[in-house]
C-alpha positions in Angstrom: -8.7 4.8 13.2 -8.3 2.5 16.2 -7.0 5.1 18.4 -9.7 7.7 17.4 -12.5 4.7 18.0 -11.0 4.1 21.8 -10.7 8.1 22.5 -14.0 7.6 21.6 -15.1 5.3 23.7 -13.5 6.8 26.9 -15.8 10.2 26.5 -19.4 7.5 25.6 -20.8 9.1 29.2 -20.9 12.2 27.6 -24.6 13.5 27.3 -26.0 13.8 23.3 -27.4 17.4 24.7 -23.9 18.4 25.5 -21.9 16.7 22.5 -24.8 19.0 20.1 -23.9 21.9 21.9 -19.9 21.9 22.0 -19.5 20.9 17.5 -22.6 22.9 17.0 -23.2 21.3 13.9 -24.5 23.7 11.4 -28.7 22.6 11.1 -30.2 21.3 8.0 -33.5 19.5 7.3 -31.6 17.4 4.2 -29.4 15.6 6.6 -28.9 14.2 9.8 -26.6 17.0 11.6 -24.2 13.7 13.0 -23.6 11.2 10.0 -25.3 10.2 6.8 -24.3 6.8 7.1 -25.3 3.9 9.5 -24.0 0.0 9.9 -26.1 -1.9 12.4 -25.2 -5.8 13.0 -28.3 -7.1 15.5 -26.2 -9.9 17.4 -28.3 -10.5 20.1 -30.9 -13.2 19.3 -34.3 -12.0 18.9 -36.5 -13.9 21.7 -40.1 -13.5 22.8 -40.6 -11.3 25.8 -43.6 -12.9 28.1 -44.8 -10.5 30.5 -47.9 -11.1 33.1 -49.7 -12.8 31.0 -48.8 -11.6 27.4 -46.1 -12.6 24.9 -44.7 -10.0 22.5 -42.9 -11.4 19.2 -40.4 -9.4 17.3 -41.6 -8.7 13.6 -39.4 -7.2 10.5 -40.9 -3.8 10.0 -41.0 -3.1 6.5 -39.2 0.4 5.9 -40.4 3.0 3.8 -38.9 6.4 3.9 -34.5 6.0 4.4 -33.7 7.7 7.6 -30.2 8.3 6.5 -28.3 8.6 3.0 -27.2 4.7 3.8 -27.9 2.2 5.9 -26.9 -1.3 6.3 -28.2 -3.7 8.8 -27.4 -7.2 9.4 -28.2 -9.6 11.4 -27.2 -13.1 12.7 -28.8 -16.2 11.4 -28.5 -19.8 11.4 -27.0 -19.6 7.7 -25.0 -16.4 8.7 -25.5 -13.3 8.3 -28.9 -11.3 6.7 -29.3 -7.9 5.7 -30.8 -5.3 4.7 -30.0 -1.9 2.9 -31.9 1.5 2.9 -30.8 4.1 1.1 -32.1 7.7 -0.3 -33.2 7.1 -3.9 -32.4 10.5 -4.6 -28.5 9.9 -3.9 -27.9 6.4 -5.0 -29.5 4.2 -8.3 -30.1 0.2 -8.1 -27.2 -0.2 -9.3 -24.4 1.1 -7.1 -25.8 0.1 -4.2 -25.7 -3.3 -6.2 -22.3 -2.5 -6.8 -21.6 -1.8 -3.3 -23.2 -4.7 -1.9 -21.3 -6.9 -4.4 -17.7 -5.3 -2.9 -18.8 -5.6 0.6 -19.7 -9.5 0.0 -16.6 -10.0 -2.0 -14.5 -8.3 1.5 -16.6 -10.4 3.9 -15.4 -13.5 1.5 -11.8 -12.6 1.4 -11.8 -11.8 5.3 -13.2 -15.5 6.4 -11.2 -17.3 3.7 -7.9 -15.9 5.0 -8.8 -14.4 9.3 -4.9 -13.9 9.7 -4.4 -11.8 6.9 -4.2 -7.8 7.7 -3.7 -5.6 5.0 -1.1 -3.9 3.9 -2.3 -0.7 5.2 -2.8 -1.9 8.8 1.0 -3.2 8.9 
């Protein structure tokens, strides 16, 4: 997976335009034509922007309508880290994404308790 991620990296200059056109993915209003899946982590810190005269704030916008099947976002605090999960209702129940959530927290745990450890698989 690491070696796909920097093969990735060394094409990022690549326009969208042109990525779209070579996979031709086939077209479909129920999905994004990319991924169905998104992970953002907002680590820059969020500071006022003054500009000739005015100040703009950044605000939480509430979300209402899931733009993929799943998406987490987190975000740096002074506690650690906050997030939040949208997800298509139609696709997922309370409950797994509670489910998920609870593995996800349970990793995070496991990966600050012990940051040497690697698992077995990435021996």
């Amino acid at each position: 997976m690491r070696e796909t991620a920097l093969a990735a990296w060394l094409h990022q200059d690549v326009p969208f335009e042109k990525l779209i056109q070579e996979l031709a993915p086939e077209r479909s209003l129920a999905h994004s034509p990319l991924f169905q899946v998104m992970l953002v982590l907002q680590n820059a810190p969020a500071a006022e922007l003054r500009v000739a005269g005015l100040t703009f704030s950044p605000i939480a916008a509430a979300g209402t309508t899931a733009k993929f099947d799943l998406t987490l976002s987190l975000g740096e605090t002074a506690d650690g880290l906050a997030g939040a999960v949208e997800y298509a209702a139609d696709l997922f129940d309370p409950a797994t994404i509670e489910r998920f959530l609870g593995h996800l927290i349970h990793l995070l745990a496991g990966a600050v308790a012990e940051p040497g450890r690697r698992s077995p698989s990435c021996a």
